[in-house]
N, CA, C and O of each residue as an XYZ file, in Angstrom:
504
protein
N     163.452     83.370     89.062
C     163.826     83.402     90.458
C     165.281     83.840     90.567
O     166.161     83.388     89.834
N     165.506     84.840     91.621
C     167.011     85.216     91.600
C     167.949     84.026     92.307
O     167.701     83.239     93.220
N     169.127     84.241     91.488
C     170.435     83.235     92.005
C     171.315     83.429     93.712
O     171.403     84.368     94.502
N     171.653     82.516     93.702
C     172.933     83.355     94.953
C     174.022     84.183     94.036
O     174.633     83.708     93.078
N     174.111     85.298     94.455
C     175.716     85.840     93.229
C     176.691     85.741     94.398
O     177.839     85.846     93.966
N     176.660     85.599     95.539
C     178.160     84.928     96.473
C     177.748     84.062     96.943
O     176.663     83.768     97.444
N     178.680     83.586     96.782
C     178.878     82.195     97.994
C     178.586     82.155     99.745
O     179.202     82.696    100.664
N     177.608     81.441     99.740
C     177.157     81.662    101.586
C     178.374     81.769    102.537
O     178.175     82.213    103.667
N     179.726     81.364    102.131
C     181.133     81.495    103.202
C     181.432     82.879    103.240
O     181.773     83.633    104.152
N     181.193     83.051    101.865
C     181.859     84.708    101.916
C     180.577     86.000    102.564
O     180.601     87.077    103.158
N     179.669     85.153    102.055
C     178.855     85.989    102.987
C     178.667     85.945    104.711
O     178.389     86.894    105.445
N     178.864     84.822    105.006
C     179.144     84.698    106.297
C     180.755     85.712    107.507
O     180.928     86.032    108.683
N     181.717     85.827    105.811
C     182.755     86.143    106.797
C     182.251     87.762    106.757
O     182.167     88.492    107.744
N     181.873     88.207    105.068
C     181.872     89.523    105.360
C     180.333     90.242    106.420
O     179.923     91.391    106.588
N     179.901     88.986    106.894
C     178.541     89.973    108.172
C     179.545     89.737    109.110
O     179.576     90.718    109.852
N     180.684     88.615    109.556
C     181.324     88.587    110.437
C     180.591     88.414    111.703
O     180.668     88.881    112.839
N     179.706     87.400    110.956
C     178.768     86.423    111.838
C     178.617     85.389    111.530
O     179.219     84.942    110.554
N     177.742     84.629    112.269
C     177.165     82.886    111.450
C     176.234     83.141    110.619
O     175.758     84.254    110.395
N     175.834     81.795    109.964
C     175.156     81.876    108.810
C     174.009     81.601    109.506
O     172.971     81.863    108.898
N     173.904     81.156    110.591
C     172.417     81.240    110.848
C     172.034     82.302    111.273
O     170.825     82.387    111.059
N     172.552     83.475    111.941
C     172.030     84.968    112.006
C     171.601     85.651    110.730
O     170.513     86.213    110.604
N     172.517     85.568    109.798
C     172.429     85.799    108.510
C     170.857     85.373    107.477
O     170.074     86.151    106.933
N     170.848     84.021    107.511
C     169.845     83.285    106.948
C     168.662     83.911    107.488
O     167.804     84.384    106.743
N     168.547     83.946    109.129
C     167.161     84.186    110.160
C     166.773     85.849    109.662
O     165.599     86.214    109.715
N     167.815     86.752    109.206
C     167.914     88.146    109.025
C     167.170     88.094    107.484
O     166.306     88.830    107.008
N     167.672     87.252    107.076
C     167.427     87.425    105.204
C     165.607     86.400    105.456
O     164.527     86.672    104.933
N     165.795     85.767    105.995
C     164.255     85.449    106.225
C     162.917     85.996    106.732
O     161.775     85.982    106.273
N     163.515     86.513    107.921
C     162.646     87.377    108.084
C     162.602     88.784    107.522
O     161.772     89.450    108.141
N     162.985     89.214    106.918
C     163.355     90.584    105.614
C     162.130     90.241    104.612
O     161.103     90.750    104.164
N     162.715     89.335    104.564
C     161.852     88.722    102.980
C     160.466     88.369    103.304
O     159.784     88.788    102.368
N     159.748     87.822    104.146
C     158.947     87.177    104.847
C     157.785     88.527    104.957
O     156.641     88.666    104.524
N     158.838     89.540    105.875
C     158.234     91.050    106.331
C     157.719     92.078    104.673
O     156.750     92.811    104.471
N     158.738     91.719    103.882
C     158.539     92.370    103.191
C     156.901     91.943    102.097
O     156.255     92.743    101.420
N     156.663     90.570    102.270
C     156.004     89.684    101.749
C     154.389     90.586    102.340
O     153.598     91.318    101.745
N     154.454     90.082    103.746
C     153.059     91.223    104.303
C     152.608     91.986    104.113
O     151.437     92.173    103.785
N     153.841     92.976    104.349
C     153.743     94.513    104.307
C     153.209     95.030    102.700
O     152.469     96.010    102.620
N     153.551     94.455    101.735
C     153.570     94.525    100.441
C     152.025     94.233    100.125
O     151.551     94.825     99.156
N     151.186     93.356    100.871
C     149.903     92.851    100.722
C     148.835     93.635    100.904
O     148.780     94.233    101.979
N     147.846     93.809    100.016
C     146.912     94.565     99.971
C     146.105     94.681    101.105
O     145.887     93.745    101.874
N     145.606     95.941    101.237
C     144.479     95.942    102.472
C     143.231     96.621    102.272
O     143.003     97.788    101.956
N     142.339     95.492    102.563
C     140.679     96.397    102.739
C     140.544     96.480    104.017
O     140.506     97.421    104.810
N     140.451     94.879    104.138
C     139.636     94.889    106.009
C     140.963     94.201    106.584
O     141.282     94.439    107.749
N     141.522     93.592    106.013
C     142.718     93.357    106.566
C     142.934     92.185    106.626
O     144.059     91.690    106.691
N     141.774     91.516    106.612
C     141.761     89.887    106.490
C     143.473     89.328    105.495
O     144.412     88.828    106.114
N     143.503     89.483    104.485
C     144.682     89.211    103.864
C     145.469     89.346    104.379
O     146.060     88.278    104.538
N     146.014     90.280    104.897
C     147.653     90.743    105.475
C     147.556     89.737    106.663
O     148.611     89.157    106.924
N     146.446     89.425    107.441
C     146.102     89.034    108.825
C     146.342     87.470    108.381
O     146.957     86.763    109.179
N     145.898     86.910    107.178
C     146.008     85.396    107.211
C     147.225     84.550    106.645
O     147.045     83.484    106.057
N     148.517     85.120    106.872
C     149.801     84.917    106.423
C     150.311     83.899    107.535
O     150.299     84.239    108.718
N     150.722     82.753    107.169
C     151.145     81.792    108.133
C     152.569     81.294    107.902
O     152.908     80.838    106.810
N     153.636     81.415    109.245
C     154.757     80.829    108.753
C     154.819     79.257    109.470
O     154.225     78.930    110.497
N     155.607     78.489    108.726
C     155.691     77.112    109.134
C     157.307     76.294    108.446
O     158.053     76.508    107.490
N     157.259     75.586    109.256
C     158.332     74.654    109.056
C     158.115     73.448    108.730
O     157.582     72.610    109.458
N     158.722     73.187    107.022
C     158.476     71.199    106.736
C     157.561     71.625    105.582
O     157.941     71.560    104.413
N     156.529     71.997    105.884
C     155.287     72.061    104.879
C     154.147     73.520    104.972
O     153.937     74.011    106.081
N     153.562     74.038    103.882
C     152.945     75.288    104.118
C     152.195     74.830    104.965
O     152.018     73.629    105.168
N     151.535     75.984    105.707
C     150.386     75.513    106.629
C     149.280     76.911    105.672
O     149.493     78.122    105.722
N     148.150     76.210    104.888
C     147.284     77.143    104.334
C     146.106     77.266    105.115
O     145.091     77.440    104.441
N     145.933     77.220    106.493
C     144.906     77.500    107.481
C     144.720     78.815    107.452
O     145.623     79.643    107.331
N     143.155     79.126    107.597
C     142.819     80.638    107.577
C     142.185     80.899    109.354
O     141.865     80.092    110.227
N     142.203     81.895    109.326
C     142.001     82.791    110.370
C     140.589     83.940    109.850
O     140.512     84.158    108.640
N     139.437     84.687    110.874
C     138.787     85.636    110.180
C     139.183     86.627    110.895
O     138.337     87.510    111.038
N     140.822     86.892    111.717
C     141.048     87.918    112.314
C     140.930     89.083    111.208
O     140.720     88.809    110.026
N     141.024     89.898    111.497
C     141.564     90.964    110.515
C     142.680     92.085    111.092
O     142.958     93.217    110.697
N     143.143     91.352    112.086
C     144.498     92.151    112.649
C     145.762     92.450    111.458
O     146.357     91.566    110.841
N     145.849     93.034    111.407
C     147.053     93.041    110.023
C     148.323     93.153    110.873
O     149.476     93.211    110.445
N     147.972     93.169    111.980
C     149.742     92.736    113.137
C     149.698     91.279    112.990
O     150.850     90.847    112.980
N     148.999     90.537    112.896
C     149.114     88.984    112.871
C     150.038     88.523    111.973
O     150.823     87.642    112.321
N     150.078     89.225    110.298
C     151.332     88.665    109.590
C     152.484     89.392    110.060
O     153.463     88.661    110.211
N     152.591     90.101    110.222
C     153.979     90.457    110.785
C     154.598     89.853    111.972
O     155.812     89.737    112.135
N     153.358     89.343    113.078
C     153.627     88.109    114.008
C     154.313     86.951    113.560
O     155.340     86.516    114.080
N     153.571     86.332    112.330
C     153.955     85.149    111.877
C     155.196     85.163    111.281
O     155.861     84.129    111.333
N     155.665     86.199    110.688
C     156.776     86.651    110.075
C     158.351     86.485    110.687
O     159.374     85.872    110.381
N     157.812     87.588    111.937
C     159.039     87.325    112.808
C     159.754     85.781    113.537
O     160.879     85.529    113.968
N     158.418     84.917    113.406
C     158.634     83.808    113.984
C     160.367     82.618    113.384
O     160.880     81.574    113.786
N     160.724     83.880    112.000
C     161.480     83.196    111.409
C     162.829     83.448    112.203
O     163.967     83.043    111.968
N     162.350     84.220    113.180
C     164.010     84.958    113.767
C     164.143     83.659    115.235
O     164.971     83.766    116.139
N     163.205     82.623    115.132
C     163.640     81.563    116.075
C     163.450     80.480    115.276
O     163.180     79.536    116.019
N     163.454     80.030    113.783
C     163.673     78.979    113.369
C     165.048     78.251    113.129
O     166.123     78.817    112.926
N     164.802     76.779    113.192
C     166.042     75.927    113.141
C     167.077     76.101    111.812
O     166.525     75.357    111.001
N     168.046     76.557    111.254
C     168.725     76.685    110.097
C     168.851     75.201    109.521
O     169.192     74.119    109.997
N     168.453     75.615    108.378
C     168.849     74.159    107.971
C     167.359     73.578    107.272
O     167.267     72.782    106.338
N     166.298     74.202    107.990
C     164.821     73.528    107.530
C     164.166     74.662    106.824
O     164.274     75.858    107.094
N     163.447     74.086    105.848
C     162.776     75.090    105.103
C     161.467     75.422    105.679
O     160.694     74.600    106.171
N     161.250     76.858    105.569
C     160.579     77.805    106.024
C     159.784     78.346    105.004
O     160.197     78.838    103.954
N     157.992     78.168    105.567
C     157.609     79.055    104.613
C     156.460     79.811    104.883
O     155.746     79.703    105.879
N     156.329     80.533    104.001
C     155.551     81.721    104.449
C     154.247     81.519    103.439
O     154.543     81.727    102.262
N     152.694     81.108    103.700
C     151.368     80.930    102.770
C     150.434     81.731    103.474
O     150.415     82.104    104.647
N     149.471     81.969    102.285
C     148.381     82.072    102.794
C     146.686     81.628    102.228
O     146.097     82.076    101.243
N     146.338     80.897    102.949
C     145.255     80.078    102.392
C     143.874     80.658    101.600
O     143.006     80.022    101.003
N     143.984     81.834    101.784
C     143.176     82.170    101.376
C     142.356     82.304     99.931
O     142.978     82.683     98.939
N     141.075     82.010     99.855
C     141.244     81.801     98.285
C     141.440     82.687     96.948
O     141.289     82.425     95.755
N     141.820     83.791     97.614
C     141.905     85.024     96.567
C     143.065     85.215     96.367
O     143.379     85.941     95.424
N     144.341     84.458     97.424
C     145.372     84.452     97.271
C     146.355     84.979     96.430
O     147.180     85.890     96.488
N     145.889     83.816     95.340
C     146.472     83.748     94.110
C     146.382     84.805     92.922
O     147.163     85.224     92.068
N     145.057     85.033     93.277
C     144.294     86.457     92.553
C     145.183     87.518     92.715
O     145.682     88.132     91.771
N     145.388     87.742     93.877
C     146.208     89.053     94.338
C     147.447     88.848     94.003
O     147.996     89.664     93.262
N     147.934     88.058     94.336
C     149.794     87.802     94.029
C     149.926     87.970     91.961
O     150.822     88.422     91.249
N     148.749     87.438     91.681
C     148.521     87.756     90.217
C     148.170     89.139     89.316
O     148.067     89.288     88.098
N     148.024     90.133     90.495
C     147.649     91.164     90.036
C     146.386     91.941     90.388
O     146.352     93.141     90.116
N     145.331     91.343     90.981
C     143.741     91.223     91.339
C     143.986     92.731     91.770
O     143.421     93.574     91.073
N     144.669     93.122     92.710
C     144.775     94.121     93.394
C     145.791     95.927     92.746
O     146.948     96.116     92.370
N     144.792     96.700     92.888
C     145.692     98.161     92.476
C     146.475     98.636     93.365
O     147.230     99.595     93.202
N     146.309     97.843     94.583
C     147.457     98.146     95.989
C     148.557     97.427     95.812
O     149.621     97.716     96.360
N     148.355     96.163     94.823
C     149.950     95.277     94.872
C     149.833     94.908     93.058
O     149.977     93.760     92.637
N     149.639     95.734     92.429
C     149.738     95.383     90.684
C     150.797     94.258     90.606
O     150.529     93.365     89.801
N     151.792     94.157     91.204
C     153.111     93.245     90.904
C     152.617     91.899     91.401
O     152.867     90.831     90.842
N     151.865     92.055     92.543
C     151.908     91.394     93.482
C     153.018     90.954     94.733
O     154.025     91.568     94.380
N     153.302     90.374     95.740
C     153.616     90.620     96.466
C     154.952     89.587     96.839
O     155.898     90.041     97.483
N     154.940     88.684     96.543
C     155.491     86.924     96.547
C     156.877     87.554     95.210
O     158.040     87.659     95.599
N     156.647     87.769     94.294
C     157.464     87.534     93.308
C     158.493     88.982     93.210
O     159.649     89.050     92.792
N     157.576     90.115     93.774
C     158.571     91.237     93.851
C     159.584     91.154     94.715
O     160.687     91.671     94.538
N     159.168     90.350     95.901
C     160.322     90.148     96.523
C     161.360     89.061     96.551
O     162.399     89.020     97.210
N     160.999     88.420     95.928
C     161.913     87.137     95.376
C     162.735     87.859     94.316
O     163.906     87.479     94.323
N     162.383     89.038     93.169
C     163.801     89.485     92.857
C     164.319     90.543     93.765
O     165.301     91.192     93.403
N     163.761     90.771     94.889
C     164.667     91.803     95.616
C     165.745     90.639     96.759
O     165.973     90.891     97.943
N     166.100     89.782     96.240
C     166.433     88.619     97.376
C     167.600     88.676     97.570
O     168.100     88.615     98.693
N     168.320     88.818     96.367
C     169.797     89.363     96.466
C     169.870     90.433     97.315
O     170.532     90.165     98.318
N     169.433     91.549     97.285
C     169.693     92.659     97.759
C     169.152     92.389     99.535
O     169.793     92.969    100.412
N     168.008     91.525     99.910
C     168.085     91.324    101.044
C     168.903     90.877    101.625
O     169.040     91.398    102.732
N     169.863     89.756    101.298
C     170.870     88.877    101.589
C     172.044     89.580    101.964
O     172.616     89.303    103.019
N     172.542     90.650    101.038
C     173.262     91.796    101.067
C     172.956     92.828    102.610
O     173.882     93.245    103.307
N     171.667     93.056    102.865
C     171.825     93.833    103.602
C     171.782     93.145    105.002
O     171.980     93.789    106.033
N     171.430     91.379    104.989
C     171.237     90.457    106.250
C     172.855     90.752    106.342
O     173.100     91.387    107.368
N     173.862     90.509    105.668
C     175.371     90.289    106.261
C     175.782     91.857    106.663
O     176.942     91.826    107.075
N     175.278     93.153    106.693
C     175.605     94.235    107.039
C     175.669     94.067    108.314
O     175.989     95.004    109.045
């Protein structure tokens, strides 16, 4: 899992904003990037991505809107700073896919962007 390589002050002065714009920017980055990254047949997957606060919420949906995770996604740009936020999806192939299951996400989707995290963080204080 990637580290912080600055310190959240210094990142705060150089966006020359608060850290909660910052945080809500680097969350939802990461969150978006999490979806978008997710394989698609019918769409069901991309569609059953849930964000929540406190605890995952692994409830499924049989939409197959693939705007629905990107719905849930954005929801991070009105969460409280300070509480952890997270982004699941219940589905039971889940794991399959984030493992590789898929030739649309070989990496899978969860972990590629957890080392791109630095570099999101970087571009939330721009």
């Amino acid at each position: 899992m990637s580290g912080w390589t600055i310190p959240l002050q210094r990142l705060t002065e150089k966006a020359k904003g608060d850290l909660a714009t910052v945080v809500r920017k680097a969350t939802l980055d990461a969150f978006t990037r999490v979806v978008l990254k997710s394989p698609v047949d019918t769409g069901r997957f991309r569609a059953n991505w849930n964000f929540s606060v406190g605890a995952p919420d692994y409830s499924v949906t049989p939409s197959t809107n693939q705007a629905r995770g990107q719905t849930e996604a954005a929801k991070a740009l009105a969460m409280q700073v300070g509480t952890i936020a997270y982004l699941s999806n219940g589905l039971p192939y889940a794991r399959r896919l984030e493992n590789g299951w898929s030739k649309q996400a070989p990496a899978g989707m969860v972990r590629t962007t957890v080392a791109e995290f630095n570099a999101i963080v970087q571009r939330a204080t721009a």
